[in-house]
Structure formats: C-alpha cells, structure tokens
C-alpha positions as CSV (number, residue, x, y, z in Angstrom):
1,X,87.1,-50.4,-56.0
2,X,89.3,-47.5,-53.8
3,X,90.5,-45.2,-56.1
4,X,94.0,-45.6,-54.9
5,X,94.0,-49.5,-55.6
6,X,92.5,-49.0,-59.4
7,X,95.4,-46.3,-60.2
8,X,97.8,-49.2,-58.5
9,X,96.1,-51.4,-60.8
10,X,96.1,-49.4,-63.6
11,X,99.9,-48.5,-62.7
12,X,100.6,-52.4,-62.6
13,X,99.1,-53.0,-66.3
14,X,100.6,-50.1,-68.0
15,X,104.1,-51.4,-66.6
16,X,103.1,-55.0,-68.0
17,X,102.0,-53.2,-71.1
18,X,103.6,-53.6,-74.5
19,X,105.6,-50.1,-75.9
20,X,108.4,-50.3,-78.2
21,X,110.9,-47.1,-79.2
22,X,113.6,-46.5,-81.0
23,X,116.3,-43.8,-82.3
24,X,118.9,-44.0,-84.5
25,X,121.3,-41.8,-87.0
26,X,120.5,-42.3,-91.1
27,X,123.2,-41.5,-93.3
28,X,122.2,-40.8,-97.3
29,X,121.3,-44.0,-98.8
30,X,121.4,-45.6,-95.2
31,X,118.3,-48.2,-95.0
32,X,116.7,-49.1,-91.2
33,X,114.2,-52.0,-90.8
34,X,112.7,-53.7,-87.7
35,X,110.1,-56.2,-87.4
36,X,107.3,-56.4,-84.6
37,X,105.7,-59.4,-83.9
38,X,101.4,-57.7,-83.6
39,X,98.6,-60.3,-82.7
40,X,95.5,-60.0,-85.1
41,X,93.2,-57.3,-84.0
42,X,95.5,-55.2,-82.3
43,X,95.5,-51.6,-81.9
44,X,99.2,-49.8,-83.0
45,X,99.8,-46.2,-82.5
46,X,102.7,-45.6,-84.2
47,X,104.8,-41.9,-83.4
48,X,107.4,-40.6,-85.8
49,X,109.9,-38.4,-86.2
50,X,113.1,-37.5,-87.6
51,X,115.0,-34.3,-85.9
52,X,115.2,-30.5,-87.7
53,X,118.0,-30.3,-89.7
54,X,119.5,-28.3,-92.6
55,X,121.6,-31.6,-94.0
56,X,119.6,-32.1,-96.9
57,X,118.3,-36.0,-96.4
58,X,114.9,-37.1,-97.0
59,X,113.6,-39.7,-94.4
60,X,110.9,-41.9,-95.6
61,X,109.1,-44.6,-93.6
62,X,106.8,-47.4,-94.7
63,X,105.2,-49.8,-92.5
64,X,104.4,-53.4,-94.3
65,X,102.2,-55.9,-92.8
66,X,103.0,-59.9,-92.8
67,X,101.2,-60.4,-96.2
68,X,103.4,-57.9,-97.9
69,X,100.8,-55.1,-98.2
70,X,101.7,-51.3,-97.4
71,X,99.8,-50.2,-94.4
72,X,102.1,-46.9,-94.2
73,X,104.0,-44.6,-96.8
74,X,105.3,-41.6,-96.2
75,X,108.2,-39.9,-97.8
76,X,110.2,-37.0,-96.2
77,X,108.5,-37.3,-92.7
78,X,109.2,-34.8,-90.1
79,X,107.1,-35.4,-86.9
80,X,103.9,-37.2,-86.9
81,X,101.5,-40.4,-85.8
82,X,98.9,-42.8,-87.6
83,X,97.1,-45.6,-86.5
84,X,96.3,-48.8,-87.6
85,X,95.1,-52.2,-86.6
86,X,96.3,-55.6,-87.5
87,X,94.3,-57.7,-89.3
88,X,96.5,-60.7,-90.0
89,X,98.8,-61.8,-86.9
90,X,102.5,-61.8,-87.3
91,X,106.0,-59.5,-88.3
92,X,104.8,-56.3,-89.5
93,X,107.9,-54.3,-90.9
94,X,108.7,-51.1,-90.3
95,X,112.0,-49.3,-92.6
96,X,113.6,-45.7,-92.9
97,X,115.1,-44.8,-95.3
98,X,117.1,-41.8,-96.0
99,X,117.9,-40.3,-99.2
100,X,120.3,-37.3,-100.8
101,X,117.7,-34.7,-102.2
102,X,118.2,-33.9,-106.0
103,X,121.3,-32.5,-107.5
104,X,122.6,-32.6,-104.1
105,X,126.7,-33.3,-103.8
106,X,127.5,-36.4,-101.3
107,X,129.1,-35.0,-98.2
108,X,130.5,-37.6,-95.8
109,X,129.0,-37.2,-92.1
110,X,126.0,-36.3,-93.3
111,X,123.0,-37.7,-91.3
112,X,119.1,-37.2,-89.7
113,X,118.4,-38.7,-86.6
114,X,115.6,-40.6,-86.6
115,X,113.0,-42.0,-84.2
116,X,110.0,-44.0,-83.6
117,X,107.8,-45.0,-80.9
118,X,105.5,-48.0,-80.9
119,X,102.6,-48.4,-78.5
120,X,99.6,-51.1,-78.2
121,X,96.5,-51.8,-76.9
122,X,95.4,-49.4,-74.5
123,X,98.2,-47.9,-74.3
124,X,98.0,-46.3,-78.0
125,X,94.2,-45.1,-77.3
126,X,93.3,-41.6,-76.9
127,X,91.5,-41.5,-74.1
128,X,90.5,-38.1,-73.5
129,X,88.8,-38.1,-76.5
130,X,87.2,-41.6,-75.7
131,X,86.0,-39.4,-72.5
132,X,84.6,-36.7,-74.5
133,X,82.9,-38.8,-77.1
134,X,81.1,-41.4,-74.6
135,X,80.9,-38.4,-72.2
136,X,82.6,-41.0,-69.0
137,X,83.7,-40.4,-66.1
138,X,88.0,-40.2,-64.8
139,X,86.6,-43.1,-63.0
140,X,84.6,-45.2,-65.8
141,X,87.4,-44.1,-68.2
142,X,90.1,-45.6,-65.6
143,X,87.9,-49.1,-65.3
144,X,88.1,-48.9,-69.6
145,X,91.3,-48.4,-69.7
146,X,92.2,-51.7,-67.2
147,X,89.2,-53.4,-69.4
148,X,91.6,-53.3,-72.1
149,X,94.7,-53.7,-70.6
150,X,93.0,-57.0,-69.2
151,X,91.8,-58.1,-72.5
152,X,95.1,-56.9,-74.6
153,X,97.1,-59.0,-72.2
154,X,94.6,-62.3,-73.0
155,X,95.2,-61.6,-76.3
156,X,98.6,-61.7,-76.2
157,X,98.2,-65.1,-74.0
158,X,96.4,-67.0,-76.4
159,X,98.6,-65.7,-79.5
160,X,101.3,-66.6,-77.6
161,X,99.5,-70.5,-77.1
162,X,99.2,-70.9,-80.7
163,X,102.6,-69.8,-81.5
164,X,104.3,-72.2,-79.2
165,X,101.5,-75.2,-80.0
166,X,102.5,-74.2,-83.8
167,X,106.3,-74.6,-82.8
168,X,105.3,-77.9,-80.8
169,X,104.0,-79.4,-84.7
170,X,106.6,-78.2,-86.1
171,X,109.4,-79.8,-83.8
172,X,107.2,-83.5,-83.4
173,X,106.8,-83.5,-87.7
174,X,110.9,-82.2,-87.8
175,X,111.6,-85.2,-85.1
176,X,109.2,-88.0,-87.2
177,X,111.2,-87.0,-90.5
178,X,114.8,-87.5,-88.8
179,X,113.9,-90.5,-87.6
180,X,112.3,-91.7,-90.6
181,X,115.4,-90.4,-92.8
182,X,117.9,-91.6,-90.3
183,X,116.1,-95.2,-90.7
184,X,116.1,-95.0,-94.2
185,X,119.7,-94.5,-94.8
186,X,120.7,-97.2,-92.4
187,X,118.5,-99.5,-94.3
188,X,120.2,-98.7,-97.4
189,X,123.8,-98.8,-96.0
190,X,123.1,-101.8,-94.6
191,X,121.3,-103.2,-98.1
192,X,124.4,-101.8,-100.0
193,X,127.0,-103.9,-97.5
194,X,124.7,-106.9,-98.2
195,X,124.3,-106.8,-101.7
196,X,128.2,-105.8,-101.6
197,X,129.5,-109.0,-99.7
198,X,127.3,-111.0,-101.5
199,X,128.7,-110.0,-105.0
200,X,132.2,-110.5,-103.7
201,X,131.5,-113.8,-102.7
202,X,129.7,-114.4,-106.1
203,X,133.1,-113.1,-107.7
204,X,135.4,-115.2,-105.5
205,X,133.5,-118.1,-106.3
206,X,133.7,-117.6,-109.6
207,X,137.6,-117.2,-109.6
208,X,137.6,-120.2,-107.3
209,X,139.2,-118.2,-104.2
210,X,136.4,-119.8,-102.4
C-alpha cells in the first residue's frame, strides 16, 4: 500500500473515529454528569482537567460503569489521564463535582472551569510507545493503527446489531401485550353490557314492564 493512500486511509478512520470532549463552568456545590454509551472491551482514554485558579473549589471526578462500580475517583483534580477498559457494555457515568474548601465563606460567582476529553479505540492508544515496545516501524505502526480502527469500527457494528435487535424484542413483546390488554378490556366491556342488559331485563320482568 502507497504511503500516501494508507495516511488517506488512516486520515479517513480517525475522522470516522469516536472522541468525545467537553468544558463547562462549576460553581460550589454545582454537580455535572454525562453518560457514554462504551461497547464491552473497549479501550477509553480519558483526559482531565480543571483550569488554575485561586477560587478556592475542589473539583472531583468519578467515573461509574453500568453495574454501578467506581472505575475512577479522584478528588481535587487538576490536569491528568487514566485508562480503562470496559468490561460490561453500556452507560458508563462520568460526574464533577465541585465543592467549597473548609471554613471557606460562600462567595457568589465563584467557579472552576472544567474539562474532559474522551477518546476510543485506537484513538486513545499511545502509539509511540507501542513503537518502542514492539520496536515497529512508522509504517507497521500506521497498518496497527488502521488494524484497530477497522476492528473498533466492527465492534461498534455489531454492538450496535444487538442494541437495535434488543429494541426490536422489546417493541414485538410491548405490541403483543397491547394487543392482548386492548382485547381483554373489550372482552370485559362487552361481558359487563351483557351481563348489564340481561339483569335489566331480569328486573323489568320482574316488575312486569316487560
């Protein structure tokens, strides 16, 4: 492959490639979730930071998988990165918070800005040390990197399958139960009118309107 087509390649995947990043202003007491929705057995580099300042707020960060579980707790954060991958597919959280340091008087307009940069795949790899370590090529480290660009974007296919084929269940059980509900309350409005009419007639007999 021409070395000008594999960087185009390469170019073309890391565009397609997944990357998430975000910044926003925390005031004291101020709380900031999002949720990511990570296939299982993906690769997350996660970059932090919140700016210099001489407000005194603390900015903490955890990071919570789908099961609950703490994969990331850091209180006071300045500027750093960690690494994890997913085990268990679906919304992994990620919350600031900020907080008034003790014996601290409450100031209004008093913030940290915040930030946080999510990448995936490939694209969260280090791949000048994967270089050094295997000892590769630019080359052979440009073909891994497309290798896993390739097989991050299957992955991402076939999660993707099994969402929507879980959605499709979903919707067809949903749909059988309407139905099924809708037919049993026209059976029993039509059993009540039946078993209305036919005591009234019972009555009206009785009284000998009919």
């Amino acid at each position: 492959m021409a070395p000008a087509l594999l960087s185009f390649c390469l170019a073309l995947l890391c565009f397609i490639g997944l990357a998430s990043a975000l910044s926003f202003d925390l005031a004291a007491g101020d709380i900031f979730c999002f949720s990511e929705d990570i296939p299982e057995d993906t690769f997350v580099l996660v970059k932090y930071g919140a700016d210099e300042s001489d407000e005194p707020i603390s900015v903490d960060l955890k990071v919570i998988d789908p099961t609950g579980a703490l994969l990331f707790n850091q209180a006071g954060i300045s500027t750093g990165q960690f690494a994890f991958t997913s085990h268990l597919a679906g919304d992994h959280r990620f919350c600031y918070s900020a907080r008034l340091l003790p014996r601290t008087p409450r100031v209004p307009g008093m913030q940290r800005r915040a930030s946080i940069v999510l990448s995936f795949g490939a694209e969260g790899q280090d791949w000048d040390a994967v270089a050094t370590a295997d000892q590769l090529l630019p080359l052979e480290v440009d073909l891994r990197r497309m290798e896993d660009h390739v097989r991050g974007i299957h992955r991402d296919q076939l999660y993707m399958r099994r969402r929507e084929d879980r959605l499709a269940t979903m919707t067809e059980a949903t749909s059988r139960s309407y139905v099924r509900t809708t037919l049993f309350v026209i059976f029993v409005a039509i059993s009540t009118v039946v078993g209305q009419t036919y005591a009234y007639r019972r009555f009206f007999k009785a009284q000998r309107i009919v």
